[in-house]
C-alpha positions in Angstrom: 0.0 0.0 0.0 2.8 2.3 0.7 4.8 1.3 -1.8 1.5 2.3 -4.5 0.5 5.5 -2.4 4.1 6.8 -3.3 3.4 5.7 -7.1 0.2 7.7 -7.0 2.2 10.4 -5.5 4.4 10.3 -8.1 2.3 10.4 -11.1 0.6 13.2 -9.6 3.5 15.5 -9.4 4.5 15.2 -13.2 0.9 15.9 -13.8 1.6 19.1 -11.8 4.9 19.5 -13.5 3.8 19.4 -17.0 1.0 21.6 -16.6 3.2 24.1 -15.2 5.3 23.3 -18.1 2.6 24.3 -20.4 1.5 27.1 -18.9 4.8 28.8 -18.8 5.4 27.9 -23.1 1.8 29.7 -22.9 3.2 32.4 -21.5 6.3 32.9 -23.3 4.6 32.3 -26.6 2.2 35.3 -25.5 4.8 37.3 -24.6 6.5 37.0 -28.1 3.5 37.7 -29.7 3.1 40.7 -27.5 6.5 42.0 -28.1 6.5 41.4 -32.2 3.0 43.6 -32.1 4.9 46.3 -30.1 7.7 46.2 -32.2 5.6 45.9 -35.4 3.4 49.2 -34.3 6.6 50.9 -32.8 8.4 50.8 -36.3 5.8 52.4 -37.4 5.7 55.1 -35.1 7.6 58.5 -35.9 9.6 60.8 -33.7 10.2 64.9 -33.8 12.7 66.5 -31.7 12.1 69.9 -30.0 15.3 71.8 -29.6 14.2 74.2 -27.5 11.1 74.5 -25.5 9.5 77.5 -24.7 9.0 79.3 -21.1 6.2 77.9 -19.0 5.8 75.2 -21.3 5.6 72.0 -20.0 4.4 68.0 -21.4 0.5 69.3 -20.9 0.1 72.2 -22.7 2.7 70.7 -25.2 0.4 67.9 -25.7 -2.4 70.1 -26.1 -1.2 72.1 -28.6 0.2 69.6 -31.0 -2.7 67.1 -30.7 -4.3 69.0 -33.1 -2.0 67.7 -35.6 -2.1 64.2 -35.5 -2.1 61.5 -32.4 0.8 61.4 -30.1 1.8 58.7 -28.0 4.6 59.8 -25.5 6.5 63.1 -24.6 9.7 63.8 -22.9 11.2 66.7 -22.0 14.3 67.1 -20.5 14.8 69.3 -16.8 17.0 72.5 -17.0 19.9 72.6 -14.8 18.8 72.6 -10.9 21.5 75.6 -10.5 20.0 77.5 -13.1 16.7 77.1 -11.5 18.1 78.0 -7.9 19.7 81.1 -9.4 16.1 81.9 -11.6 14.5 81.6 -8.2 16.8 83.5 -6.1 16.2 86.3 -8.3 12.7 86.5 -7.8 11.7 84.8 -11.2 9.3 82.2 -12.7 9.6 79.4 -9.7 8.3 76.8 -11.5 10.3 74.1 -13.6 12.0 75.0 -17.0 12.6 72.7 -19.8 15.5 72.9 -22.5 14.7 70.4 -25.0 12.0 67.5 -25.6 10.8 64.6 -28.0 7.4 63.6 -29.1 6.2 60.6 -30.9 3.4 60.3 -33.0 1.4 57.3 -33.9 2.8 57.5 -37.3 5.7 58.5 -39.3 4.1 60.8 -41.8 2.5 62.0 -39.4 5.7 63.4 -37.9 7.3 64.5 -41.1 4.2 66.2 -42.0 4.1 68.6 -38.4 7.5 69.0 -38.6 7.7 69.9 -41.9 4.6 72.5 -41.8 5.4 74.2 -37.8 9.5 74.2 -37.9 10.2 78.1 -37.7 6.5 79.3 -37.4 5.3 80.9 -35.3 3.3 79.2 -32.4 0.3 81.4 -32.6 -3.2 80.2 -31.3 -4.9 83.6 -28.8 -3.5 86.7 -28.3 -3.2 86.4 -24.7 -1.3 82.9 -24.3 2.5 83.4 -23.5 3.6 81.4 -26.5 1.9 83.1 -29.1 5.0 84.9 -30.6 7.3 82.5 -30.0 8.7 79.8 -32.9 8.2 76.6 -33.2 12.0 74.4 -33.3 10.7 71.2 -34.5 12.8 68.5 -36.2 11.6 65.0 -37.3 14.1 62.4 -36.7 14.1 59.7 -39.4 14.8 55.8 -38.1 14.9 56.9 -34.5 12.8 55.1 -32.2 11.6 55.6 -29.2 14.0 53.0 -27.8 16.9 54.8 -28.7 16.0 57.7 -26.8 15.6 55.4 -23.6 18.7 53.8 -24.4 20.5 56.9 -24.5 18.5 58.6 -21.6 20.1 55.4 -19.7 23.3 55.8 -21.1 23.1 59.6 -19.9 22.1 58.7 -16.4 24.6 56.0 -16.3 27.1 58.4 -16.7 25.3 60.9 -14.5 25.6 58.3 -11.8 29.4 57.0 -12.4 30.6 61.1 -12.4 28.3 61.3 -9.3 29.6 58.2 -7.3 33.3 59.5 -8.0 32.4 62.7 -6.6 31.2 61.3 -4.0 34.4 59.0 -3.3 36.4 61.8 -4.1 35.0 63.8 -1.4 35.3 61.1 1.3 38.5 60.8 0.7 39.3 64.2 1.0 37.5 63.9 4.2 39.5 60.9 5.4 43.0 62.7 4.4 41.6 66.1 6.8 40.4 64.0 9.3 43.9 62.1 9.5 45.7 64.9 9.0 43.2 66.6 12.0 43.9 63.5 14.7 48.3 63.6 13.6 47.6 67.5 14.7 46.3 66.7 17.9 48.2 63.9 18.3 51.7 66.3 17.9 49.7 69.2 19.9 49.1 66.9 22.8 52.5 65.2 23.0 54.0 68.5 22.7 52.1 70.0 25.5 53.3 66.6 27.5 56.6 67.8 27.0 55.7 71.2 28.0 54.2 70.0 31.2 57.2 67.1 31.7 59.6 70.0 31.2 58.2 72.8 33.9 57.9 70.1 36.3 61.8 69.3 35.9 62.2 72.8 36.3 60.2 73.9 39.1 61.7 70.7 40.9 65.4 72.4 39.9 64.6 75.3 41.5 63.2 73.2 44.6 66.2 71.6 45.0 68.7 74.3 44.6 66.4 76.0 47.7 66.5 73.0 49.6 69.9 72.6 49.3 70.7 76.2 50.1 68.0 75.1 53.4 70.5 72.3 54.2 73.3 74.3 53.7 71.7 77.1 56.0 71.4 74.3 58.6 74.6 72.9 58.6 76.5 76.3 59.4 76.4 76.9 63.2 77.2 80.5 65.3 79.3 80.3 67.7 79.2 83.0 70.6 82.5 84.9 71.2 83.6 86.3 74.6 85.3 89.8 74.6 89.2 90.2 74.4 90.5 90.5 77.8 92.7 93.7 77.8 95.6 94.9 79.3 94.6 96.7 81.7 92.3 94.0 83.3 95.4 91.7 83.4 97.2 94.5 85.2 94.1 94.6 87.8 94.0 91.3 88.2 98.1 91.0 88.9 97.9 93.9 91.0 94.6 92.4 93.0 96.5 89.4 94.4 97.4 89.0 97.4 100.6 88.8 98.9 100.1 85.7 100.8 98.8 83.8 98.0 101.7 84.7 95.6 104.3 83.6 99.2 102.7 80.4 99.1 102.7 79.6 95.4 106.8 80.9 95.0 108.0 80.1 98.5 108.8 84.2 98.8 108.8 86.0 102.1 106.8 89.4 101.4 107.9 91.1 104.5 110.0 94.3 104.5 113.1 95.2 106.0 113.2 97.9 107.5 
């Protein structure tokens, strides 16, 4: 029983398997059916390039004014530079976002050559009052370019965007590790040096405590001695001339009595 139960088991899992199987050619056969048809309308497909787009004018109004010449699939316009923008706003101008050049693709090629052909250096027209109305049109039809191309080299663009930006970027950390380095060997000399500052006026404060204390010992070992006066003369006489005369008969043995 176990032995058929794992048979069954089996059999069911290739059944699972090739389904899968199936569904997944399914798939892939509809997605290359999907990608010829999209390749198929995209050839035929056309593409103008705008060399210069006007103040104020951005992938709405654009679209608005040039449906009215054919269909148009997809639009891109390309950002000014951010410090041109932060200079126009500083200045107290239009704070809104400027473009300097675009693309627009129509649904077909003629269609394309035929606005380009009929609006490159007109004027823009439409009312009085709209900001465009003297302004030229700079209009270009691009023959056998695709929209693809322009993604590929929008990519490309960005790619390179990214690789300048990312060594920027390294360049500026290392320039930030050298000053830091160079920052901690500063304090590192600073702090040593003030060591040998501080090392220094201690040798040289206990210098001049020595030489003191040895002056101190010095002081201590010289000793005053008390001196009596200088007996004179005179006192010696007074003192001869005090003794007695029996004490000088008994120390020399002398008779001090007179003859008469």
């Amino acid at each position: 029983m176990e032995e058929i139960g794992e048979d069954c088991h089996f059999f069911k899992d290739d059944n699972v398997c090739s389904s899968e199987n199936d569904e997944d050619l399914q798939m892939t056969e509809i997605n290359k059916s999907f990608l010829v048809k999209s390749s198929a309308t995209n050839s035929k497909r056309g593409v103008c390039y705008l060399s210069r787009i006007q103040r104020h004018m951005d992938h709405v109004k654009l679209r608005h004014i040039l449906s009215r010449y054919g269909d148009i699939e997809r639009i891109y316009l390309v950002p000014e530079n951010p410090a041109a923008q932060m200079s126009r706003k500083r200045s107290g101008g239009y704070r809104g976002t400027e473009f300097s050049e675009g693309w627009v693709e129509f649904s077909k090629k003629s269609t394309a050559k035929r606005v380009a052909n009929m609006l490159n250096g007109e004027q823009m027209g439409g009312k009085k009052r709209s900001p465009f109305y003297y302004d030229l049109w700079n209009i270009k039809y691009l023959r056998k370019f695709k929209w693809d191309d322009l993604t590929e080299e929008t990519a490309q663009k960005c790619a390179v965007r990214e690789q300048k930006l990312n060594l920027e970027i390294s360049a500026a950390k290392r320039e930030r590790d050298f000053y830091l380095k160079k920052v901690d060997q500063s304090r590192g000399l600073t702090s040593m040096q003030e060591r040998v500052n501080k090392k220094q006026k201690t040798e040289d404060t206990e210098s001049k405590g020595g030489t003191s204390k040895e002056n101190k010992m010095k002081r201590k070992i010289i000793r005053h001695f008390p001196q009596n006066k200088l007996i004179g003369e005179n006192n010696v006489l007074k003192k001869k001339h005090g003794l007695s005369k029996d004490f000088l008969s008994e120390v020399f043995g002398v008779s001090t009595t007179t003859h008469d």
